[in-house]
C-alpha positions as CSV (number, residue, x, y, z in Angstrom):
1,X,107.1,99.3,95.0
2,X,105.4,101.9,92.5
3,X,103.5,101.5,90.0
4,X,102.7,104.3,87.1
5,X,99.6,104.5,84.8
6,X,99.1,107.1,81.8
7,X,95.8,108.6,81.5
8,X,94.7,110.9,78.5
9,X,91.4,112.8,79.3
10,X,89.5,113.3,76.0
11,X,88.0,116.7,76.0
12,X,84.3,117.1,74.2
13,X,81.7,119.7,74.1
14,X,79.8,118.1,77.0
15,X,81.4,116.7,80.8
16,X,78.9,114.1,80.2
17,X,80.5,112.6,77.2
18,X,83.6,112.7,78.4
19,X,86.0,109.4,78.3
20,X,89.1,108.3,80.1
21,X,91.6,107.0,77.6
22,X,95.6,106.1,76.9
23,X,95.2,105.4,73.3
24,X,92.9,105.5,69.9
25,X,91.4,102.3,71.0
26,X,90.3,104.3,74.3
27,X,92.2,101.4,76.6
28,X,93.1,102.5,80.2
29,X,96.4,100.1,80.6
30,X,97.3,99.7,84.3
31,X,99.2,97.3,86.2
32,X,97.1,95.4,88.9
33,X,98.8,96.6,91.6
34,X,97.6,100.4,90.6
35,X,94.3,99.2,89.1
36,X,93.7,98.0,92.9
37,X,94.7,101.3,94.0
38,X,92.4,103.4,91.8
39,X,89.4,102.1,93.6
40,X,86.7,103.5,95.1
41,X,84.6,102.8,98.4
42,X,82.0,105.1,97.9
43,X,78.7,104.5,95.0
44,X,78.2,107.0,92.7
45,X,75.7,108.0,90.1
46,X,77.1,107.4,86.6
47,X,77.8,110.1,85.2
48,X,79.0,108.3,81.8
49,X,75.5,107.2,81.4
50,X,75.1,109.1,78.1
51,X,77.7,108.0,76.8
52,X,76.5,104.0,76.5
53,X,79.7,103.6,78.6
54,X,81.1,99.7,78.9
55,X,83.6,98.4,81.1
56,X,85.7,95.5,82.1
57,X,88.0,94.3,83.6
58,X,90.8,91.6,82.2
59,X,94.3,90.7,82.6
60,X,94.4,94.0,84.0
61,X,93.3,95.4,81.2
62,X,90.3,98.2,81.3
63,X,88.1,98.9,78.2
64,X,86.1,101.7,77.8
65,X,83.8,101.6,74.7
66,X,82.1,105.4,74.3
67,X,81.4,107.5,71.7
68,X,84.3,110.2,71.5
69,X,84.3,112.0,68.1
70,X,87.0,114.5,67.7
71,X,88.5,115.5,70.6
72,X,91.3,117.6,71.8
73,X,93.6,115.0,74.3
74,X,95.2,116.0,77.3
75,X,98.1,113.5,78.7
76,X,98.1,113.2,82.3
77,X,100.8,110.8,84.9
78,X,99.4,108.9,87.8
79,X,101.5,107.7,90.2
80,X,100.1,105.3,92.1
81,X,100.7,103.5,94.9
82,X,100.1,99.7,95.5
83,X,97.4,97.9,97.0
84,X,95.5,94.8,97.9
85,X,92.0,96.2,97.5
86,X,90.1,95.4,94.7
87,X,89.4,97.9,91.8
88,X,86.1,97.2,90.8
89,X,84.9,100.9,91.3
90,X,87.6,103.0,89.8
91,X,85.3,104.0,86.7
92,X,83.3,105.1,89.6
93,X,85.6,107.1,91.4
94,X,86.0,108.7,87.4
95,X,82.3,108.9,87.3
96,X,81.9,110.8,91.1
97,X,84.9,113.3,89.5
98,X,83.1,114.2,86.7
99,X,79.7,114.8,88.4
100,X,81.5,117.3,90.6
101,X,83.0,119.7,87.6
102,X,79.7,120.0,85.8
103,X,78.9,123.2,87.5
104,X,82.2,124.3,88.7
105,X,83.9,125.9,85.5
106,X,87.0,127.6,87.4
107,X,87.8,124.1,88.9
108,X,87.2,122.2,85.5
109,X,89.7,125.0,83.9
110,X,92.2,124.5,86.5
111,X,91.7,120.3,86.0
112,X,92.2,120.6,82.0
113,X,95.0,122.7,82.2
114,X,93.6,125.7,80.7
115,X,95.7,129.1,80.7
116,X,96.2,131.9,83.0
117,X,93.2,133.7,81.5
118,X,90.8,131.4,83.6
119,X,92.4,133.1,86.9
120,X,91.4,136.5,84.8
121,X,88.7,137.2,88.3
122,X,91.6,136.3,90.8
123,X,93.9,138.9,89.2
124,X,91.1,141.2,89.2
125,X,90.4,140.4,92.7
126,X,94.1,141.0,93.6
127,X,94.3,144.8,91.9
128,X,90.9,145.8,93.7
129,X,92.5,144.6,97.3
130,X,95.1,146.9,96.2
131,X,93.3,149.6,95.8
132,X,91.1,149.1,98.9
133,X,94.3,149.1,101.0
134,X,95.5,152.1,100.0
135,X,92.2,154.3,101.6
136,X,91.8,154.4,105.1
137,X,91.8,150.6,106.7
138,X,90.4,149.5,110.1
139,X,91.6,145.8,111.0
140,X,88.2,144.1,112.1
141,X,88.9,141.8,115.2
142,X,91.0,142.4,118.2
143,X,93.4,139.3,119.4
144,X,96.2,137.1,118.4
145,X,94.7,137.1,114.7
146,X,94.4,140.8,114.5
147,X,97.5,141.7,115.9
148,X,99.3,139.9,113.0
149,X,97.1,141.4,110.5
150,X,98.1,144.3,111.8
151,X,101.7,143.5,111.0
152,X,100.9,142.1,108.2
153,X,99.7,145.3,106.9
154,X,102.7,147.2,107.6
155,X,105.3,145.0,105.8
156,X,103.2,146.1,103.0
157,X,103.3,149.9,104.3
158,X,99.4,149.9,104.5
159,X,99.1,151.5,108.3
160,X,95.3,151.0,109.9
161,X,93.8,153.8,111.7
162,X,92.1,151.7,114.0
163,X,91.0,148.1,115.4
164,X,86.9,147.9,114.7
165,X,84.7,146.0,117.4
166,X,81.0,145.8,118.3
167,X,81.0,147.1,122.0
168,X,85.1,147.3,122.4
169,X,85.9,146.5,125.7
170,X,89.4,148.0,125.4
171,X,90.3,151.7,123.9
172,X,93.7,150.5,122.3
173,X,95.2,147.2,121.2
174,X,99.0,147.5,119.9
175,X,99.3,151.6,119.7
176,X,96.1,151.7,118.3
177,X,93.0,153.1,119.1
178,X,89.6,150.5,119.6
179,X,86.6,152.4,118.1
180,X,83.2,151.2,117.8
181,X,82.1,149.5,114.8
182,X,79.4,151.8,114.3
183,X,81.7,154.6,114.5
184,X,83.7,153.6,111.2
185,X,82.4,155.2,108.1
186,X,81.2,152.5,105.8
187,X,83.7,154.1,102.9
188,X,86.4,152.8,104.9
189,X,88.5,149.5,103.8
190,X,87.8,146.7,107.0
191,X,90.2,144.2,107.1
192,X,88.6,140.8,108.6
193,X,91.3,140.4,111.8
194,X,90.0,136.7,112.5
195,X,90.1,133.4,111.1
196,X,87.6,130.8,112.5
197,X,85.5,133.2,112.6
198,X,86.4,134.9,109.1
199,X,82.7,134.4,107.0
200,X,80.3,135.3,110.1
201,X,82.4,138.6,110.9
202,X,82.0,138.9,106.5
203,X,78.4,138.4,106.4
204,X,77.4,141.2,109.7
205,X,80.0,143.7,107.8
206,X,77.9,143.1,104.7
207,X,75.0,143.2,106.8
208,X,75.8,146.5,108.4
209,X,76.2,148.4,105.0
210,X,80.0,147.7,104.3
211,X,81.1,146.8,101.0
212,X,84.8,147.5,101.2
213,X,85.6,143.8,103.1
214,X,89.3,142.6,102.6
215,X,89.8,138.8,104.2
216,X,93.2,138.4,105.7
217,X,94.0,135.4,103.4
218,X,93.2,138.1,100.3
219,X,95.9,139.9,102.1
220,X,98.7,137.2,102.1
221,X,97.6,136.2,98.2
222,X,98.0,140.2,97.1
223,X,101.5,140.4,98.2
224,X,104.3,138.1,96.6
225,X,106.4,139.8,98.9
226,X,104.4,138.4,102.3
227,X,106.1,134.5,101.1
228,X,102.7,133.1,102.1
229,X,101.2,130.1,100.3
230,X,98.3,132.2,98.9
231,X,100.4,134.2,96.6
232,X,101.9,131.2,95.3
233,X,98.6,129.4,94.5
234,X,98.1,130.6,90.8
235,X,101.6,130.4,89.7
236,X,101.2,126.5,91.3
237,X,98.5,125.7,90.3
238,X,98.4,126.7,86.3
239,X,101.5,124.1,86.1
240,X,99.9,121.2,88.2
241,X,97.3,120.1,87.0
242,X,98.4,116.5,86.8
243,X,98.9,116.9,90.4
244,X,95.4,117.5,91.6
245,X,94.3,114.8,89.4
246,X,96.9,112.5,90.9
247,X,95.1,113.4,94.4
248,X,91.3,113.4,93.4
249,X,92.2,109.3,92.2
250,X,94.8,108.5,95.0
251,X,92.5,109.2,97.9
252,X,90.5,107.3,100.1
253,X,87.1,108.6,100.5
254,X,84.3,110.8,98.6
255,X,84.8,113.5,101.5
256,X,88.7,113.4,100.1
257,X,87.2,114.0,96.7
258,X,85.1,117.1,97.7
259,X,87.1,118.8,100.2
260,X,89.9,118.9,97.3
261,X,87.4,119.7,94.8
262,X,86.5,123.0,97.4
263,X,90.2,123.9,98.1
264,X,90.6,124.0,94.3
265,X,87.6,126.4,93.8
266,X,89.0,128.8,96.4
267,X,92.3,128.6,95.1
268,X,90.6,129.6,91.8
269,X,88.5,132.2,93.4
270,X,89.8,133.5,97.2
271,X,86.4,133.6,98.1
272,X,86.6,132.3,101.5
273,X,83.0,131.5,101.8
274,X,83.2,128.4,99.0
275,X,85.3,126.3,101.6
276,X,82.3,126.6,104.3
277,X,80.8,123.2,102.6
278,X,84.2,121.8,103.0
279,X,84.5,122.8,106.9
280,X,84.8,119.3,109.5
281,X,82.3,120.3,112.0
282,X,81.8,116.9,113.5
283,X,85.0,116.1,115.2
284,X,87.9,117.8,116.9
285,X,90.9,118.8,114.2
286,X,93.7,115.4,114.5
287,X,91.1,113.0,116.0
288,X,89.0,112.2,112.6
289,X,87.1,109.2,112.9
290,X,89.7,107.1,111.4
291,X,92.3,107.9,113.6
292,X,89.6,107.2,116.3
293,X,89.1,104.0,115.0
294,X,92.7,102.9,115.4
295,X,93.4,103.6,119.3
296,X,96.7,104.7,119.2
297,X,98.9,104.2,122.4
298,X,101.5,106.5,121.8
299,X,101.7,109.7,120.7
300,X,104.7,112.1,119.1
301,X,103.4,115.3,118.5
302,X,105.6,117.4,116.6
303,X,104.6,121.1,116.8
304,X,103.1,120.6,120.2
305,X,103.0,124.2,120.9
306,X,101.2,124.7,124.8
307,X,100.0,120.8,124.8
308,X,96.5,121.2,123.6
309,X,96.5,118.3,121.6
310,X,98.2,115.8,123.8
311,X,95.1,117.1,126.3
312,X,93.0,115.7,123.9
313,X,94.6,112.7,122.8
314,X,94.4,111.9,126.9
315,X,90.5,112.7,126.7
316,X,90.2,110.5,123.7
317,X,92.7,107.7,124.7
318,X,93.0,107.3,128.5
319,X,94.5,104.1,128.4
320,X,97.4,105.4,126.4
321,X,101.1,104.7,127.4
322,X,102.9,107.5,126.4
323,X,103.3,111.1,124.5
324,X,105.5,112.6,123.7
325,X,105.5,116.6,122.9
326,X,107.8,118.2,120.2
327,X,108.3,122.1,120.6
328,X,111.1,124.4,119.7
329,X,109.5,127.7,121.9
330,X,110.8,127.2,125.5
331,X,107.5,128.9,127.0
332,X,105.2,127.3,125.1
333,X,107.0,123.8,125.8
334,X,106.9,124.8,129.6
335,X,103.2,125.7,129.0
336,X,102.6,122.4,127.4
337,X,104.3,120.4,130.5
338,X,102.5,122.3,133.2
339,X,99.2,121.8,131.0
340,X,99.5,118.1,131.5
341,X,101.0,117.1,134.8
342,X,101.1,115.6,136.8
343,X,101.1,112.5,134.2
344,X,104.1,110.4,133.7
345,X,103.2,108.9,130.6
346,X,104.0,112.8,128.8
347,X,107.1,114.1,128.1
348,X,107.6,117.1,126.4
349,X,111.2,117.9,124.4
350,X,112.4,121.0,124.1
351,X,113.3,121.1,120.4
352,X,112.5,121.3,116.6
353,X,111.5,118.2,114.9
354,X,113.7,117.7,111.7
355,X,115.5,115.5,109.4
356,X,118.9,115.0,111.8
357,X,119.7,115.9,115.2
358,X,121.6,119.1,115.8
359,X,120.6,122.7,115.8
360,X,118.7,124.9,113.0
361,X,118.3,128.5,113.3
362,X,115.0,129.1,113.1
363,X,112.5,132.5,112.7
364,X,108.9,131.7,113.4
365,X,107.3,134.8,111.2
366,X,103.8,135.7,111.7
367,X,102.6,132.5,112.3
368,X,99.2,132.6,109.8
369,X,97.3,129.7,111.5
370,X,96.8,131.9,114.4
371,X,98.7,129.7,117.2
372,X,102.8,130.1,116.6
373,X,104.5,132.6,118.7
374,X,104.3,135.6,116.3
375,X,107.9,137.5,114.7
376,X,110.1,135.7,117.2
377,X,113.7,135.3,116.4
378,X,115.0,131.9,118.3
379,X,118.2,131.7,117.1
380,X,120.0,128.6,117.2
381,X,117.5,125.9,118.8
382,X,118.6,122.5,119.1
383,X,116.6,119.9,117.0
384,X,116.1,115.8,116.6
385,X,114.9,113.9,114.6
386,X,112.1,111.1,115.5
387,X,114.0,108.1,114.4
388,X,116.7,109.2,117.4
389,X,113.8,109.4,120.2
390,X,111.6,106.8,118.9
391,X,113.1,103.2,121.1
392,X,112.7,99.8,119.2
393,X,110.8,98.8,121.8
394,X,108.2,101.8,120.8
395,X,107.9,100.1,117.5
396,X,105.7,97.1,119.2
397,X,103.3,99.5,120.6
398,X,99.9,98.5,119.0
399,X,99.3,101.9,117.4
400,X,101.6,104.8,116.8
401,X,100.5,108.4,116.0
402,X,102.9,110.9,114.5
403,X,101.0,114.2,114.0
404,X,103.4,117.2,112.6
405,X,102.3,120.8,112.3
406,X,105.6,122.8,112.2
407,X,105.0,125.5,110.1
408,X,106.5,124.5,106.9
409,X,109.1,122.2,108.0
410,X,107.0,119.4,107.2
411,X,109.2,117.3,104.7
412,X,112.2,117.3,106.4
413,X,109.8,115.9,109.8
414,X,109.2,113.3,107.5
415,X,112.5,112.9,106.2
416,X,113.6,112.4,110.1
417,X,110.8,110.0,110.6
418,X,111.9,107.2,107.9
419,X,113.1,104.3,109.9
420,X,109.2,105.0,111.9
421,X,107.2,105.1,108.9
422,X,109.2,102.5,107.5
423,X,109.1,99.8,109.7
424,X,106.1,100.4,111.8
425,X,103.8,102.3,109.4
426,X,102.4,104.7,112.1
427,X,99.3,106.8,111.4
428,X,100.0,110.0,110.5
429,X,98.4,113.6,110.7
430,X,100.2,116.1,109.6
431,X,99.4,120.1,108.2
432,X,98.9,120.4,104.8
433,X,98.4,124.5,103.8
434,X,102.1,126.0,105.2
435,X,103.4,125.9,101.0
436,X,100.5,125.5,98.0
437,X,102.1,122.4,96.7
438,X,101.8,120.6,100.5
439,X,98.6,119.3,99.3
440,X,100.5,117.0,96.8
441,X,104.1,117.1,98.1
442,X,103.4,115.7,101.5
443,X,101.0,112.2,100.3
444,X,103.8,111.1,97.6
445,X,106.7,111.4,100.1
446,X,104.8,109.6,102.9
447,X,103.9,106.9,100.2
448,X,107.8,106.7,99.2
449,X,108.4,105.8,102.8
450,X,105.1,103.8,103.6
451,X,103.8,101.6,100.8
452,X,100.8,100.7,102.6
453,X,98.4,103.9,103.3
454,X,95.2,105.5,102.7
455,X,95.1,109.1,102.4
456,X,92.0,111.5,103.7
457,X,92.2,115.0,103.3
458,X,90.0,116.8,106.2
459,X,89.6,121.2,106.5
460,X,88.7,122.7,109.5
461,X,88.5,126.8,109.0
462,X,86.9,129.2,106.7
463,X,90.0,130.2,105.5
464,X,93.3,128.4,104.1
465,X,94.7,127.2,107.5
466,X,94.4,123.7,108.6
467,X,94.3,121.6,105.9
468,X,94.7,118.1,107.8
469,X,96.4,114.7,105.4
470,X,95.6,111.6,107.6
471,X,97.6,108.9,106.3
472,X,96.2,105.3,107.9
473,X,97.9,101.8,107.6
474,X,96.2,99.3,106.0
């Protein structure tokens, strides 16, 4: 069952005036069921406090008495969910908002909807990369990473003259020469070759005299060509939003709030360095705290790749009955099996996770989050969908986890997954960064399926990749 709500955000000369409102008498008119799901767990400072703010609650009715003035109004849809929690905190959760955009003016102009003109510094940004690229370029960062910068760079006919390291240990890396870093003349363009490691590797280039520093995901958001989310950002973003609004009220926690509140900024800005803040340092990527909390007993890890994350969920879950490992790449799938036997309790399946079973032709391109098999054509590759491996029996495990990280094929896992979600309301983790609207696209269709979830949004690099949605039964 859904619920929908109409919000109109009154603009004023100050964030601390501002009021939340659906008509002249400055009413928010919400069903209970979406009032409920509006709240907020976490206190926060009022931020209406100037604004001799009032509020109550009655016959689902809330009132917001402020001074507003004249006011331009901007009409924004909520879709919300249901719920049973109580919703004495939403103007809270309104209040925690605003406190955030006080400073940040790029992420208050993309809230309000403002024009392509506030992205003026991105598209500034973009045409200096361009230029950069076109003297010489050195690819900072030998590995995995760098060699699909490097091909990265040639789709867009930019051709490196060298890999850069600090005391190379090799003298060429795919055709081209390894030169010390102190070798490289600091007019040179250095292209940062890594990602975890993306803002440290920035920081000693700056360090060391450089000021020509391109970061990989600059690269992908240059080039409309490259069909990476980073280009797409802008053109996304400028029509949605209503969409990030949606997500700063629908999730869970005030860590939701900020890490969407940092991705915005850096989707304003491409400055890798503003999502550091954002970066989950405290747990292992999959295995937040409030999947922790839940002890799942089974496991269907779609995207498996060579089994690293079933290791873990073994480390964090001996007792566990079974998991089961999704993954289309032969060797990797035999890399994930010989990874974790001998155990019985893991089976790994050959295959893509998708929305029927059959076969899909499927070209993993330069797999940006630095772990798919890079440029690999695999054909025809059988897939399955996880309502046709899951048994009924499955469904009376005490805890079910579906994590799904398969490189932009999300949606139709979850399309596949219906009867699951449905019926047994699993906790999910699944990849949120492979297309810009993810973010957004992936919470409302897990909520069409599965009435009952809270959503947390968790980051886990310097750069775009791994952008985590845990979605947890109630």
């Amino acid at each position: 069952m859904y619920a929908r709500a109409h919000l109109s955000l009154k603009k004023s000369e100050s964030i601390l005036t501002r009021t939340w409102t659906v008509d002249d008498e400055r009413k928010i008119h919400v069903g209970s069921a979406v009032w409920e799901q509006l709240s907020f767990r976490t206190k926060a400072s009022g931020v209406f406090r100037k604004a001799d703010v009032q509020r109550q609650v009655e016959n689902d009715l809330v009132v917001l008495n402020s001074d507003s003035g004249q006011s331009e109004t901007i009409n924004l849809r909520i879709d919300a969910r249901c719920s049973t929690q109580t919703g004495s905190t939403t103007i809270q959760r309104l209040d925690f908002i605003a406190e955030h955009l006080e400073d940040q003016s790029l992420v208050r102009a993309a809230l309000l909807g403002k024009d392509v003109g506030e992205y003026a510094a991105v598209n500034e940004r973009i045409e200096k990369i361009k230029k950069l690229l076109s003297r010489q370029v050195c690819v900072r960062g030998v590995g995995l990473v760098g060699e699909q910068t490097l091909r990265i760079l040639r789709r867009v006919n930019v051709v490196p003259v060298a890999f850069a390291e600090v005391g190379p240990t090799a003298t060429d890396y795919c055709g081209l020469p390894v030169v010390s870093l102190d070798s490289v003349s600091v007019d040179h363009t250095i292209v940062i070759g890594t990602a975890r490691h993306c803002n440290d590797v920035y920081r000693d280039l700056k360090d060391r005299g450089y000021s020509n520093i391109i970061t990989l995901p600059e690269v992908l958001a240059a080039y409309d060509e490259l069909g990476q989310p980073e280009s797409m950002f802008r053109k996304v973003d400028e029509a949605s939003s209503h969409q990030w609004w949606n997500l700063l009220l629908t999730v869970a926690d005030s860590a939701s709030v900020k890490t969407l509140f940092t991705l915005l900024e850096y989707r304003s800005t491409l400055d890798t360095r503003v999502l550091e803040p954002a970066i989950v340092r405290t747990h292992t990527q999959w295995f937040d705290p409030v999947v922790l909390e839940s002890s799942p007993d089974l496991l269907i890890d779609c995207g498996a790749f060579d089994g690293d994350t079933i290791e873990l969920f073994k480390d964090h879950f001996p007792r566990f009955v079974e998991a089961i490992g999704i993954e289309p790449d032969a060797r990797l799938a035999e890399r994930a099996l010989q990874r974790n036997t001998p155990d019985p309790r893991i089976r790994i399946i050959n295959a893509a996770a998708g929305e029927t079973d059959g076969t899909v032709h499927m070209v993993l391109t330069q797999g940006m989050d630095g772990q798919a098999s890079a440029t690999s054509d695999f054909g025809s590759v059988s897939m399955v969908a996880i309502d046709s491996i899951v048994k009924e029996s499955d469904f009376d495990r005490r805890c079910i986890y579906l994590k799904i990280d398969v490189e932009g094929a999300e949606l139709r896992v979850l399309e596949g997954a219906k009867n699951l979600i449905s019926k047994r309301q699993p906790i999910i983790g699944i990849a949120a960064y492979h297309r810009a609207s993810d973010i957004w696209d992936l919470i409302h269709e897990i909520a069409k399926i599965g009435l009952t979830y809270d959503f947390y949004i968790r980051h886990y690099t310097p750069v775009t990749f791994e952008t985590v949605i845990y979605a947890i039964p109630r």
